[in-house]
Structure formats: C-alpha cells, structure tokens
N, C-alpha and C positions, 0 to 999 in steps of 0.2 A: 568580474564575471564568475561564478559561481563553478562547481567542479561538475554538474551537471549539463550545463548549456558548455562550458570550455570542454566535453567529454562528447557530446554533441553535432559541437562544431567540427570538432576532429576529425570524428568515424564522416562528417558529410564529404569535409575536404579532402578524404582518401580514395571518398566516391570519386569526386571532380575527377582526383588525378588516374586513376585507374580507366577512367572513360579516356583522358586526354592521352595517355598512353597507346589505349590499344585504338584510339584513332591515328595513332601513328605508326603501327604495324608491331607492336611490341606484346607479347606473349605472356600474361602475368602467370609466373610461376609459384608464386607463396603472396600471400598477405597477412600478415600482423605475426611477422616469425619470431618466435621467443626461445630466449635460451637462456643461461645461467648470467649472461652478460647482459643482457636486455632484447631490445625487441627491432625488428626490419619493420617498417611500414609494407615496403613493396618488392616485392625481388622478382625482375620481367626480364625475358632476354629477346633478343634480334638477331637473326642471323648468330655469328658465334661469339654474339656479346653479353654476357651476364649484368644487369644493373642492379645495385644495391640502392635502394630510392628513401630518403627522408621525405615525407612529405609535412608540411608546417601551414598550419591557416591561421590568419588573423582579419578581425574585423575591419573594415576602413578606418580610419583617424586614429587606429593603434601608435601606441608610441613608440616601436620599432618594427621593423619589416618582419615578415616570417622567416626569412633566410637567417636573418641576425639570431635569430634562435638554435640554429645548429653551431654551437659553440665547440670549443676543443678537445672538451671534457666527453661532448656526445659523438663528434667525432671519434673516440678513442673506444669506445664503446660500441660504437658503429664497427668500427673496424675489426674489432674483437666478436662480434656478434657474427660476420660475416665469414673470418675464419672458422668459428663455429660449424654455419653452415654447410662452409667446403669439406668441411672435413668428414661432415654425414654425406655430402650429393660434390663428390668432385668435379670440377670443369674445365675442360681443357682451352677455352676460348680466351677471352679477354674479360676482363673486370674493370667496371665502373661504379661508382659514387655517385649519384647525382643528389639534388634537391628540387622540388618538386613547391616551389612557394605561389600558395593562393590568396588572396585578398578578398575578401566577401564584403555584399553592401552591411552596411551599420545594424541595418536590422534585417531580418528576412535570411532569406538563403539563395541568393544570389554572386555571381561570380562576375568580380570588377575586374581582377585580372590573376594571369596566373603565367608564373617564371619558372620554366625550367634551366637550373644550372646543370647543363652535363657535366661529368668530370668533376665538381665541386670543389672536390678533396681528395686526395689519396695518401696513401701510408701503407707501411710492413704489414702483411698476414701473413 
C-alpha cells in the first residue's frame, strides 16, 4: 500500500473512531496532538477520566491485526507524549491508554469491525 492511500486510510479510521467514541458519551478533547515525542491520535475524557487513544486501521486479510501494531517502542512514546500534555493542561482525574483497532473491508471504506482495548497499557509519566 503506498504512503498515500496508508495516509488515507488512517485520517478515515480516526474518523471511525472519533464517531465511535462520542457515540459512547466521551468528549474528544485534542486530535492529532504533537509534541517533541510524537503525536496522540485522540485525547477524549468522561466524566473525570482522561483517555489517551492510539487508534490503528488495517485492511481485511492484513497480515497482522491493528492492535499488534502499538508496539513497545510506541507505547513509550505514547507515554512520553502524554506526559507532555499533562504537563501544558494538568488533570486531576484518572488516566487511560486505550487502543481503538479498526478492520476495514479490502477495498472501499467500509468498517468490518472495530476493538476497543480500554486500559491497553500503562506505565510512568
């Protein structure tokens, strides 16, 4: 897949998840936050919960899941991106990780299915 359609599909699967979020009562507070460490997809909160959200799409018949793509190394960088954040907009509530994994059909833009891992992961900030 080319860096243009995998550039694409991204900004689509963030739509997905952004709709699937605030179908579930969650407030999106930043999308695509960058900082010196990298970048948040989604940063939404609930009641006095902050989520810090990977979201990952891959085509059907992909050779691995979307979730298998938040690996240790983007965990750590996640983590570090998010103390970033807190450190400009502090928050007295709770903090979560999640992952936000969508499957689309083979061609088109259509959604086969879509996992949210709450909790994911977590670690030091």
């Amino acid at each position: 897949m080319n860096k243009d359609l995998r550039h694409t599909l991204g900004a689509w699967g963030e739509e997905q998840a952004v709709f699937y979020l605030e179908q579930r009562g969650y407030r999106i507070i930043e999308r695509g936050f960058h900082c010196p460490f990298g970048e948040i997809d989604i940063i939404a909160a609930c009641a006095d919960e902050l989520i810090f959200c990977e979201v990952k799409t891959r085509r059907q018949g992909a050779l691995s899941t979307p979730q298998e793509a938040v690996s240790i190394s983007k965990q750590r960088r996640l983590l570090k991106t998010a103390a970033w954040y807190l450190n400009q907009h502090p928050w007295a509530g709770d903090l979560r990780f999640d992952v936000i994994a969508i499957v689309a059909r083979k061609s088109g833009f259509d959604v086969v299915e879509i996992e949210w891992f709450q909790d994911a992961f977590s670690g030091e900030l």
